[in-house]
N, C-alpha and C positions, 0 to 999 in steps of 0.2 A: 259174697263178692258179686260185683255188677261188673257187664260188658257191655260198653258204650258200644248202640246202636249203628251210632255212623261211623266213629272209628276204630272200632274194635275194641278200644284200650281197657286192660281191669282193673288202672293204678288211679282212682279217684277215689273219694270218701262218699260214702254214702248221704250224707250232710249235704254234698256240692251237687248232686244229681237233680235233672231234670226228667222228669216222667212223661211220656209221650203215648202210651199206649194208647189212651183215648182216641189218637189219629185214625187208627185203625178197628176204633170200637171194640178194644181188648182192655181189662186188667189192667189200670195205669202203671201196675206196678212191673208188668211182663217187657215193656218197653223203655229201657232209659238214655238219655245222653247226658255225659259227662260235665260240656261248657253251655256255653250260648254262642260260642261260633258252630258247633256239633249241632244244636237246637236248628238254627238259623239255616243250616248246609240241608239236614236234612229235610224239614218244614216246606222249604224252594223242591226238594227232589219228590214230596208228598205231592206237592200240587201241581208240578207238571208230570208224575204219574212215571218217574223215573227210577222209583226207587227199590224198584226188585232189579234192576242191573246191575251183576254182577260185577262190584268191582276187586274182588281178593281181598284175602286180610292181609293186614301188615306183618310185617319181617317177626317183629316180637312177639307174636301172639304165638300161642305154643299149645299145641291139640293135646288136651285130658284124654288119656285111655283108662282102660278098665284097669291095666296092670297096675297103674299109681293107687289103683283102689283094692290091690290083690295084696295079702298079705303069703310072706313063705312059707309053705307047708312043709 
């Protein structure tokens, strides 16, 4: 499973992803976005050096704990 970079989302196919790590001189694979409006939004926030700001994830995105990975003892 992949989480678009710029908007968080995990509902894309792996097939449709675009790899951007190289932005960051990372693992192309460590960094992806979903469209090419995702590509494009964040590319603009690369080059004017905005894009560690903080802006929250969305509504749908839903935080992994350990306990989803804890089986009942």
């Amino acid at each position: 499973m992949s989480i678009c970079s710029n908007c968080y989302t995990t509902k894309f196919r792996p097939k449709k992803k675009y790899e951007v790590g190289h932005w960051w001189n990372n693992e192309s694979y460590l960094a992806v976005v979903c469209s090419d409006r995702c590509k494009d939004e964040l590319e603009k926030r690369v080059q004017d050096r905005t894009w560690m700001e903080w802006r929250g994830f969305p509504k749908e995105v839903r935080a992994v704990t350990d306990k989803q990975f804890t089986s009942n003892l």
